[in-house]
C-alpha positions, 0 to 999 in steps of 0.5 A: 076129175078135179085139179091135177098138179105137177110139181115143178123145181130146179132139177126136174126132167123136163120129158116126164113133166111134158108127157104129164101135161100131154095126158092131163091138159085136154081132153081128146076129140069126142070126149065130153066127160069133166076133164081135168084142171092142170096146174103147174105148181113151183116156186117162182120161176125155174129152169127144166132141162134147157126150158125156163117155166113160169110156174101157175101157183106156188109149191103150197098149192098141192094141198088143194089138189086131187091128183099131185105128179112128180115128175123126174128128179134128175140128179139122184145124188143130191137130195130134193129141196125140202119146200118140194117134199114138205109140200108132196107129204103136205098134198098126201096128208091133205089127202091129194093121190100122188104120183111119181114118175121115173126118179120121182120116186126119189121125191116120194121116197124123202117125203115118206110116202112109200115106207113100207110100201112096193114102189119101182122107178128108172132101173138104173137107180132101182139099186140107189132108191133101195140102198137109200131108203130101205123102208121101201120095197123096190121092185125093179122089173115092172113099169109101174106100181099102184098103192092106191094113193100113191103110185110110182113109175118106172124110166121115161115112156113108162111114165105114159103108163102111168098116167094112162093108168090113172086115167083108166083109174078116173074115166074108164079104158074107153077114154085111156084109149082115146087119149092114147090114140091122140098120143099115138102110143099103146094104151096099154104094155105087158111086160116090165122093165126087163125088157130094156135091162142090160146085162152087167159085165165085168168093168175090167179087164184083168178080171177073172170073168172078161174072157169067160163071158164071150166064150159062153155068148158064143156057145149058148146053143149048146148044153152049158154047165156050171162045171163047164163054165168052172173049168172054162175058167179055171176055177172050182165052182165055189169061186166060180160062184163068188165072182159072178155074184160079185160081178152081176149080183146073181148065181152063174145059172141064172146069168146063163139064162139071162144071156140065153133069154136075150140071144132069144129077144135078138132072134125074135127081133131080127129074124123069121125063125119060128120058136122052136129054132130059136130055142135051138139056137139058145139052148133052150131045147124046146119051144115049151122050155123057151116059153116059160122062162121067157114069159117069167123073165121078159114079161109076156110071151115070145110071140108078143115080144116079136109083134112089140120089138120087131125092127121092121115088117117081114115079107110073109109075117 
């Protein structure tokens, strides 16, 4: 499948470039198809994270490569080099498939490569990467974003779906299984990344919110209005709704909801209760109720999130 390059600087993340190595640099048992040629590409030698690497070839060399990774910038703040954008953009212009894994993106973003373009990364900075660049269509809630010739992922373990992907992409499900069976990691997760998102709260704690939050995580199997939640903190619903979309960015309902979705994550983690009891305890009301917005919030289905998350087996289960 020809050369992939990983793109090494100052400032990169040392668990994203490893993990990309992992999957690249050999071929698992049993494999017989062409593996890939790796090499790592920076200039002179430069630290990641607490390691020092002495890279193979310069930054120019990504123009000759098939397949260039960007691993994890680590400090969002502060602008990518110029050598290592300029040669990304050289690479995709050359006609390279480039990938960006977490804050990579950020790299991909400065070279131009994803104007115009759906791309996601780590959640924590979706809001920096789309203020930044607003020629870009961030998309916070999903593990990775495939244009074709460029790709980006979301945080950390969602960089291993991406270059499951890309595997699957060049050799077929067979071999991304294979390699994922080496890694001991799923070949493949639903969902995105609002399974791992924590909910905003209020930063003080004089604000108007602070004492309502609580009393409504403690009532969530009861049948909460916005005019509950307004005379809770004695307000009208208008200011009601200004304070929450100042706070968490979205309306009080949709804050319900997402509270109600997370008691419901803690419940199919940690308990044995079956749906329709956990959708009591969330004011849902129905298993049917809990299911829909569940599957459009988390991802996947309540039954697939316990199976995925549940802390340890249970007798019976």
């Amino acid at each position: 499948m020809g050369t992939v390059a990983l793109a090494l600087t100052e400032g990169m993340l040392h668990f994203e470039l490893s993990l990309a190595y992992e999957v690249f640099g050999s071929a698992p048992d049993g494999v017989t198809v062409p593996w890939y040629d790796v090499e790592v590409c920076g200039p002179d030698a430069v630290r990641v994270g607490r390691f020092r690497l002495e890279p193979d070839h310069g930054l120019d060399r990504l123009r000759q490569a098939d397949t260039v990774i960007v691993p994890g910038w680590a400090d969002v703040d502060v602008e990518p080099p110029a050598d290592l954008v300029g040669a990304v953009r050289g690479a995709h212009q050359a006609g390279a498939r480039v990938a960006s894994l977490c804050t990579g993106a950020f790299v991909l973003a400065a070279a131009g490569l994803l104007d115009g373009n759906r791309a996601t990364t780590h959640w924590a900075h979706t809001d920096a990467l789309a203020a930044r660049y607003p020629q870009v269509e961030v998309d916070p809630d999903v593990l990775y974003v495939d244009n074709g010739r460029v790709l980006t992922s979301a945080g950390k373990a969602a960089a291993m779906d991406l270059c499951l992907h890309l595997v699957r992409l060049d050799h077929g499900s067979g071999v991304a299984n294979a390699v994922a069976r080496r890694l001991v990691v799923p070949p493949h997760r639903d969902g995105g990344q609002a399974q791992f998102v924590p909910s905003p709260v209020p930063a003080r704690d004089d604000h108007p919110l602070t004492a309502l939050f609580p009393w409504v995580i403690e009532r969530l199997d009861q049948p909460l209005t916005v005019e509950h939640l307004a005379r809770q903190a004695r307000m009208s619903s208008r200011t009601l709704g200004r304070h929450f979309r100042a706070v968490t960015g979205t309306t009080p309902l949709q804050w319900l909801l997402t509270q109600r979705i997370r008691r419901a994550q803690e419940l199919l983690e940690t308990s044995d209760e079956g749906v329709d009891a956990v959708a009591a305890a969330t004011g849902m009301g129905t298993a049917t109720t809990l299911r829909r917005h569940f599957h459009r919030t988390v991802g996947v289905p309540p039954d697939t999130y316990r199976r995925t998350f549940r802390s340890q087996p249970r007798s019976g289960s």
